[in-house]
TORMIKE-167961 format. One record per residue (C-alpha): residue number from 1; residue in three letters; chain; x, z, y. Coordinates in steps of 0.02 Angstrom, whole numbers. Layout:
REM TORMIKE-167961
ATOM    nr   rest   kette        X        Z        Y
ATOM   NUM    ALA       A        X        Z        Y
...
//
This chain:
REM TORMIKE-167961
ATOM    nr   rest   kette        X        Z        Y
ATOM     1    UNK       A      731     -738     -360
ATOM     2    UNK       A      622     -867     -295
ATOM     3    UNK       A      436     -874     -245
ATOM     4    UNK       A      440    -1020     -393
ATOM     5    UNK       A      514     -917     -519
ATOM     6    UNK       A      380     -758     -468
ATOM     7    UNK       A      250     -893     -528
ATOM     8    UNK       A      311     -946     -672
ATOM     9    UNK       A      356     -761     -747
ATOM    10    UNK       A      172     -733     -693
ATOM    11    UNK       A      110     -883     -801
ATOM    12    UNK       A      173     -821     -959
ATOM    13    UNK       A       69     -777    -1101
ATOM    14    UNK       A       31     -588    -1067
ATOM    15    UNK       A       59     -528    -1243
ATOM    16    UNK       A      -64     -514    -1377
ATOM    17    UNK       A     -230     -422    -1323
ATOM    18    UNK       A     -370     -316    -1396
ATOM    19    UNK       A     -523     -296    -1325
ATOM    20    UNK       A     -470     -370    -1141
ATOM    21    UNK       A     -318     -219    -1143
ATOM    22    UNK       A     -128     -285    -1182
ATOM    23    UNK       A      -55     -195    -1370
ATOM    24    UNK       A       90     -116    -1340
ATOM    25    UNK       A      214     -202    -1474
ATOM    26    UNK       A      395     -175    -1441
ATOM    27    UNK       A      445     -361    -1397
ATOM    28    UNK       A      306     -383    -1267
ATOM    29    UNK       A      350     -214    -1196
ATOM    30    UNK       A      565     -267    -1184
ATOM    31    UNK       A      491     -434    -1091
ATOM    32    UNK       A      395     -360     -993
ATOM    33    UNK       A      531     -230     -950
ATOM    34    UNK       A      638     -399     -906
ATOM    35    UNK       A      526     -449     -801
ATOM    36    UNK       A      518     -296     -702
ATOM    37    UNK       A      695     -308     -682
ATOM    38    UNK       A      696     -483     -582
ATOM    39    UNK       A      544     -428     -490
ATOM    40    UNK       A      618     -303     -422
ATOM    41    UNK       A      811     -361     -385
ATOM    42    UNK       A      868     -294     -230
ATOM    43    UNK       A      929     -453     -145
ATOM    44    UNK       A     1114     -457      -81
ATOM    45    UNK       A     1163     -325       70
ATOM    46    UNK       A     1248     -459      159
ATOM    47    UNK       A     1073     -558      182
ATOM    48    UNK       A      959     -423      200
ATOM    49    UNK       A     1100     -375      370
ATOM    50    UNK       A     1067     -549      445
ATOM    51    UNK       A      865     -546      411
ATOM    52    UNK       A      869     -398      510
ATOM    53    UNK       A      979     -451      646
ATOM    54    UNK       A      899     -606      671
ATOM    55    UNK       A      720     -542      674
ATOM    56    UNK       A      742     -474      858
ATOM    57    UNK       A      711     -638      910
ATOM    58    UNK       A      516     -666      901
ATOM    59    UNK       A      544     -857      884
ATOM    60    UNK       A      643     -830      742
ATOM    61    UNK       A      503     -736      656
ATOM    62    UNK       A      388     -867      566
ATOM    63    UNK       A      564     -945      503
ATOM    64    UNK       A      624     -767      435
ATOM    65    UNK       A      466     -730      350
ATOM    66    UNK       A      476     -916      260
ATOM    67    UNK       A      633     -850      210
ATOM    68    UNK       A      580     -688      146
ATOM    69    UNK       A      459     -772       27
ATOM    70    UNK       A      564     -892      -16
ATOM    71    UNK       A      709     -754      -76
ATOM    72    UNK       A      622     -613     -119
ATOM    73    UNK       A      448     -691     -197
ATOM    74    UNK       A      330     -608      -74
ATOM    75    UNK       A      280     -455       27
ATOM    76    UNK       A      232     -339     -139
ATOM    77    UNK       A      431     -368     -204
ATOM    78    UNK       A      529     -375      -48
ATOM    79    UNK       A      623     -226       30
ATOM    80    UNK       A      711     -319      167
ATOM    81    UNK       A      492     -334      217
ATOM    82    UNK       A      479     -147      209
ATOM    83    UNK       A      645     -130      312
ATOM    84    UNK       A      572     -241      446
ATOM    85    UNK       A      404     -151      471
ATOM    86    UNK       A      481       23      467
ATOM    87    UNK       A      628      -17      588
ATOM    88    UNK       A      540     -142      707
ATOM    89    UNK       A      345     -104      695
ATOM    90    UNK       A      342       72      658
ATOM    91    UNK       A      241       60      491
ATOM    92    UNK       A      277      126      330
ATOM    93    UNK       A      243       17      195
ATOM    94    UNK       A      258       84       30
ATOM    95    UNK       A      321      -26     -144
ATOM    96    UNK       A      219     -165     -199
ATOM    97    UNK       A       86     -123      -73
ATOM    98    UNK       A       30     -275       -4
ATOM    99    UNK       A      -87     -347      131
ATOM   100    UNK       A     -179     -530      132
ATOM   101    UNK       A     -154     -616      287
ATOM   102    UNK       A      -90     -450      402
ATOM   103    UNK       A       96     -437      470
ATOM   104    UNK       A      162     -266      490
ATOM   105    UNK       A      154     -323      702
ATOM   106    UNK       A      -29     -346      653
ATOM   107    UNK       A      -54     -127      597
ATOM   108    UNK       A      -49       14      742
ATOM   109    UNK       A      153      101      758
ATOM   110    UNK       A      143      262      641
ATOM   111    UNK       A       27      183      482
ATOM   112    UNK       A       83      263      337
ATOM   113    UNK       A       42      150      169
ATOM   114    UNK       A       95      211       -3
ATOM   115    UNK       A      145      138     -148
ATOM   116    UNK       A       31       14     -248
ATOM   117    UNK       A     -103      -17     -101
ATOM   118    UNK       A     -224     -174      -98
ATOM   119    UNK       A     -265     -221       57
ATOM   120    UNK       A     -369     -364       80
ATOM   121    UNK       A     -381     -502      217
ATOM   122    UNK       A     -472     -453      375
ATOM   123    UNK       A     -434     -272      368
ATOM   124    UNK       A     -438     -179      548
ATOM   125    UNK       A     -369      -43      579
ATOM   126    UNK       A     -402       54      768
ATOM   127    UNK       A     -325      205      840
ATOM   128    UNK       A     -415      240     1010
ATOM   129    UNK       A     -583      203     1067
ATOM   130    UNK       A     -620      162     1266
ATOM   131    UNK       A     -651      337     1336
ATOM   132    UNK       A     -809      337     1342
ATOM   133    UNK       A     -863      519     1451
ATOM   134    UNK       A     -746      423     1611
ATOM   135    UNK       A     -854      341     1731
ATOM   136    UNK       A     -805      197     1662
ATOM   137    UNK       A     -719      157     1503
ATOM   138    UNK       A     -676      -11     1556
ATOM   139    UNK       A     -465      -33     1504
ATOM   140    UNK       A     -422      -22     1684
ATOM   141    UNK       A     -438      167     1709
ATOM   142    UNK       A     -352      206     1536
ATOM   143    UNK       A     -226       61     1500
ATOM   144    UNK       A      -69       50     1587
ATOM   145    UNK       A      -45     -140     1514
ATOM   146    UNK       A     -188     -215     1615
ATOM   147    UNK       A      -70     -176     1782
ATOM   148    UNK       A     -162      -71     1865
ATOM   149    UNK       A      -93      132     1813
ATOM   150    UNK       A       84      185     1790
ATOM   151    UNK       A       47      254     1624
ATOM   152    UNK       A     -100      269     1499
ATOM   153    UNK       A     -227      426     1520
ATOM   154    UNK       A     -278      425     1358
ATOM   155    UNK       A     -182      443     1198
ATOM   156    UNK       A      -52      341     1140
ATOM   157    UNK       A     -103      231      984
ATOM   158    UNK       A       43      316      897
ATOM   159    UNK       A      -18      461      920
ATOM   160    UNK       A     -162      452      807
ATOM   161    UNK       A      -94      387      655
ATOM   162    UNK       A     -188      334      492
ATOM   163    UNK       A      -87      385      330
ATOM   164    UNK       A     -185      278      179
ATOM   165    UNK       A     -132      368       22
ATOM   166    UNK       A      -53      262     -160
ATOM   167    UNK       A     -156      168     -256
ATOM   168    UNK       A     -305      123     -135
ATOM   169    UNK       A     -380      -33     -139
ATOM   170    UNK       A     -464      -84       53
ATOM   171    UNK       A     -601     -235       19
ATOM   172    UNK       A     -616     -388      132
ATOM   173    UNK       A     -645     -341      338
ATOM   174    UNK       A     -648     -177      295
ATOM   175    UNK       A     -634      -77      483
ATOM   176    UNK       A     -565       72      504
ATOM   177    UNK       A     -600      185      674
ATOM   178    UNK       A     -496      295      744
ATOM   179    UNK       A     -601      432      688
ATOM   180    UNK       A     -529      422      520
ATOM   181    UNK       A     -332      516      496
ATOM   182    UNK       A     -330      473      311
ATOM   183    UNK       A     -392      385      155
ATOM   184    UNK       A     -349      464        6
ATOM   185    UNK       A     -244      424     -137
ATOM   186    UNK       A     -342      304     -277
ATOM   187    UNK       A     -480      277     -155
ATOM   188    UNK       A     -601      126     -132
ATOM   189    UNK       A     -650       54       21
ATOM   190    UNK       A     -795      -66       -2
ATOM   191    UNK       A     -772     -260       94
ATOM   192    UNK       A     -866     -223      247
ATOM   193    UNK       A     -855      -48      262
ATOM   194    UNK       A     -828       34      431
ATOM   195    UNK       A     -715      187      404
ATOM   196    UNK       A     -772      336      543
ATOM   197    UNK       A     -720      496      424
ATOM   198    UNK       A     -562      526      309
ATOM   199    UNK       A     -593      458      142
ATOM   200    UNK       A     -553      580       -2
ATOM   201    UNK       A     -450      531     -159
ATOM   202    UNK       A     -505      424     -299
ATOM   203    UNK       A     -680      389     -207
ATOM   204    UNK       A     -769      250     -201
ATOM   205    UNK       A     -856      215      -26
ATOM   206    UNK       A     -942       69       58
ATOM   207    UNK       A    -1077       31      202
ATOM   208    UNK       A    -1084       67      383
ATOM   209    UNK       A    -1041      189      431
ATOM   210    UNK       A     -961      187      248
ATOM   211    UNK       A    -1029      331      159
ATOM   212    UNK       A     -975      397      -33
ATOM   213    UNK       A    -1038      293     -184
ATOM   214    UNK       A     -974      381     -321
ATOM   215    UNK       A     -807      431     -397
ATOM   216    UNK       A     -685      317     -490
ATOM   217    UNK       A     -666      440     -657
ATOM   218    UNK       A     -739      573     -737
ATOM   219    UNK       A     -671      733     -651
ATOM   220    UNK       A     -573      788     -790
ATOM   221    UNK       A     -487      591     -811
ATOM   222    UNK       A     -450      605     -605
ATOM   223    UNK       A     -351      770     -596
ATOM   224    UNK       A     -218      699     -751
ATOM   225    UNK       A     -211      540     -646
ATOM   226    UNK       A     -195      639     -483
ATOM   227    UNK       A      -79      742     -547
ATOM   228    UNK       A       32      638     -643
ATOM   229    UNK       A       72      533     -480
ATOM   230    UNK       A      123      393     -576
ATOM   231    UNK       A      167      262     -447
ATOM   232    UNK       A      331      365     -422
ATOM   233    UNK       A      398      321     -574
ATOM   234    UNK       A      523      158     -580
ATOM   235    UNK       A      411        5     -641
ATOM   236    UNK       A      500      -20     -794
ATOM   237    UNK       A      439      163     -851
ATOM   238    UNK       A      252       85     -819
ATOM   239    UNK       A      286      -38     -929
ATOM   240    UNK       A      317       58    -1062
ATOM   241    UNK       A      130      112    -1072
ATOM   242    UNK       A       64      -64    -1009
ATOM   243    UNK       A      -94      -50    -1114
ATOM   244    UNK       A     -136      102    -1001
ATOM   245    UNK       A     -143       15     -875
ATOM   246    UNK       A     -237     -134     -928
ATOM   247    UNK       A     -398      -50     -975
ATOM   248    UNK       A     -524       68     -914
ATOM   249    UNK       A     -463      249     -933
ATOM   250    UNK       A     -571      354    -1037
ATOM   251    UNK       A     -571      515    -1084
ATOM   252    UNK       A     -527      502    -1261
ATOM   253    UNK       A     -366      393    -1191
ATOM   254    UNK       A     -350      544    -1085
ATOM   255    UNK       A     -200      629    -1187
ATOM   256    UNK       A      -81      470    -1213
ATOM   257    UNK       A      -80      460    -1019
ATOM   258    UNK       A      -65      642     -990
ATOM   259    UNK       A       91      653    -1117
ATOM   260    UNK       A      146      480    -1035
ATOM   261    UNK       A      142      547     -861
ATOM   262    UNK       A      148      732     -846
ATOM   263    UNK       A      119      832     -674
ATOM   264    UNK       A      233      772     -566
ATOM   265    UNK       A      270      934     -497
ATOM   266    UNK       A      325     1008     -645
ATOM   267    UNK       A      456      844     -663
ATOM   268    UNK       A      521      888     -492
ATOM   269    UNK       A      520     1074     -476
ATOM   270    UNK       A      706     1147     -429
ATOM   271    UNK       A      748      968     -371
ATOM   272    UNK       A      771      926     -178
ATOM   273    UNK       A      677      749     -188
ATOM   274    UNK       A      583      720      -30
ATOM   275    UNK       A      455      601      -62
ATOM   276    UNK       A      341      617       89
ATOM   277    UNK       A      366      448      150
ATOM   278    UNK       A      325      319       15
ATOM   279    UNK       A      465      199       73
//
């Protein structure tokens, strides 16, 4: 599946519509359940082996990540991407979660990102701060890289690391201090915002230091969507209920998705599924 052909699913018409939300007839839902299909093709074991075998060699890296686009579409489709920042970079990167701009070299070892994140360009994301109670916090007395200590006396940047939750959307040069351990699933993060506390889930915050704004749903809409966890199901179960998904949620739409998507946890209860790591 090429980047071309990605574009040109994406141009066609997107089904009949009413009220700016996509109607949920039968023949829009099977091509749109086609769709997913091709989107989401695992590409051959044999290539995904040489990508990673290959990608040792930094030169090689510009050319390999051509290649990924070329194969797979882009970073939000392509597994042998999530392989590579996992195995070689130490970040998690969870399906069709992408970032604008940012390699997974570019995000500290230890980042955990789940499934369905938007993370837009200019994003920075920090793990330590200088120590600032040493006589001086100058990188010298704390970082073994500048040449001058055997080893770091601070902590390790993988030793602080930021797990952003599904389905959270961080805005344009968004900054994120070490301070913060977590954003939440279904969160916000305003463009601009400098991140100093954990953000909780399905909240809207923005400023500096970025502060709550308000919450994305009524409380009662939030704990069905919380619950139901829906980015674990397979894409072409989404599909199925497109037109939730294509328009605000309200509370009288409230039941379709709840009967859609029940509590995860009662799906999964007596199973052995360990889903910690959105990989």
């Amino acid at each position: 599946m090429t980047l071309q052909n990605n574009k040109n699913i994406a141009r066609e018409g997107s089904g009949s519509s009413i009220g700016g939300s996509v109607r949920r007839d039968s023949e829009f839902v099977a091509r749109l359940r086609q769709r997913a299909r091709i989107l989401v093709k695992k590409p051959p074991t044999a290539y995904s082996r040489i990508i990673l075998a290959l990608y040792r060699w930094r030169w090689l890296r510009p050319f390999i990540f051509l290649c990924i686009k070329r194969m797979e579409g882009n970073v939000m489709f392509s597994p042998t991407w999530r392989i590579i920042a996992r195995i070689y970079h130490g970040v998690v990167l969870g399906e069709y979660s992408y970032a604008v701009g940012i390699r997974p070299w570019m995000l500290p070892p230890g980042t955990v990102i789940g499934r369905y994140c938007s993370i837009a360009e200019g994003v920075l994301i920090l793990r330590r701060n200088h120590p600032v109670g040493f006589p001086s916090h100058h990188p010298l007395f704390f970082n073994a890289k500048v040449g001058l200590l055997d080893h770091d006396t601070i902590s390790e940047v993988d030793s602080n690391p930021l797990r952003i939750g599904d389905d959270v959307w961080l805005g344009a040069r968004v900054i994120v201090l070490p301070a913060c351990k977590e954003i939440g699933n279904g969160a916000v993060v305003s463009a601009g915002a400098v991140v100093s506390k954990d953000v909780p889930p399905y909240t809207v915050v923005g400023g500096n230091p970025a502060q709550a704004i308000r919450r994305r749903f009524p409380l009662e809409v939030e704990a069905v969507v919380a619950a139901s966890e829906w980015w674990r199901h397979p894409i072409e179960e989404l599909v199925e209920h497109i037109d939730l998904f294509t328009q605000e949620l309200t509370v009288e739409m409230l039941e379709r998705f709840r009967k859609a998507f029940p509590p995860w946890n009662e799906r999964t209860q007596g199973t052995s599924r360990d889903d910690k790591l959105p990989i």
